[in-house]
N, C-alpha and C positions, 0 to 999 in steps of 0.2 A: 499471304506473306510467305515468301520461300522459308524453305528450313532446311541447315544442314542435318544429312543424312547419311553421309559415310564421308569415312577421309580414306585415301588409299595413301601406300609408300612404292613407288618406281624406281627398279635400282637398274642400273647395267653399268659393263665394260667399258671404260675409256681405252681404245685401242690403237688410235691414232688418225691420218689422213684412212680415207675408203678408196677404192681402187677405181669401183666403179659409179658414178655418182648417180645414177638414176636409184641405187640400192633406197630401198623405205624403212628397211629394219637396223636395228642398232643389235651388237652379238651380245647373246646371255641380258638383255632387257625383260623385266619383267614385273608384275606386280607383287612385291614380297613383304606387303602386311596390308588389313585393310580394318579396320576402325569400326563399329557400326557408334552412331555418334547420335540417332533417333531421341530426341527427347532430352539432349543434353542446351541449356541455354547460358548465355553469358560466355564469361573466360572459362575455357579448362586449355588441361594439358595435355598431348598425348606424347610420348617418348618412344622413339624406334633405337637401340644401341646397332652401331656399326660394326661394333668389332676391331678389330684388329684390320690396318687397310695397308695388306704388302702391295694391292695392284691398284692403279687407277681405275677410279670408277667416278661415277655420276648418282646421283638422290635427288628426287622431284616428289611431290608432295601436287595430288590432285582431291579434290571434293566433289560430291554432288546430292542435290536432292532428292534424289536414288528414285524419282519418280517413269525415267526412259533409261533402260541399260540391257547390253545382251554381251557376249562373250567376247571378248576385241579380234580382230583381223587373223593374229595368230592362234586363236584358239584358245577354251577357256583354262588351262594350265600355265599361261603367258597373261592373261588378263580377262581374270575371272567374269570380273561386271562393267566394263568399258560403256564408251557412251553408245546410246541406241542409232541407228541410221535415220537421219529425219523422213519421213515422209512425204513428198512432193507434191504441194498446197495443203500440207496440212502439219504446221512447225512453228510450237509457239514458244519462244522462247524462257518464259515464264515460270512452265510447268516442266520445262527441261536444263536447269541450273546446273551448269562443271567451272571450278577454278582449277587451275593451271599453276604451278609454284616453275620460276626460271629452275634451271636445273644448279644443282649444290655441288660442286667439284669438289672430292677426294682424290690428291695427288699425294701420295706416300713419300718422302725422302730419298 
């Protein structure tokens, strides 16, 4: 039976159109809280404060079984425990559980 294991918080810059569109990165994206949530079952809460939002920005909310993770694409300062890279015939879905939240739009006045 899967079990949550960690919740992370992803924030970055809403900066507008990209110039160039092959780009993979989004500016100032990062993981900036992360949850260890082991052993927790049923309903909880967990609470990230934004702050004060003078600039557009973006909040995504990922999970996982925390059972495959290594340091993401940027580096583990950017994304400490991202998902692991599968291994080729050998990825089983199962034992490697991430949710995904759409992203939360912060648009300031």
């Amino acid at each position: 039976m899967p079990a949550l294991n960690r919740v992370d918080v992803i924030q970055g810059a809403v900066t507008g159109p990209v110039g160039d569109k092959d780009t993979i990165t989004a500016p100032n994206t990062k993981v900036v809280k992360q949850w260890d949530t082991s052993g927790k079952r049923g309903t909880f809460e967990l609470v990230y404060p934004l702050g004060r939002a003078d600039e557009a920005q973006y909040v995504r909310v990922r999970g996982t079984d925390g059972n495959r993770c290594q340091p993401g694409y940027l580096g583990a300062t950017v994304d400490p425990a991202g998902p692991k890279l599968d291994v080729v015939g050998d990825a089983d879905p199962w034992v490697d559980l991430w949710f995904y939240t759409n992203p939360l739009w912060v648009l300031p006045k």
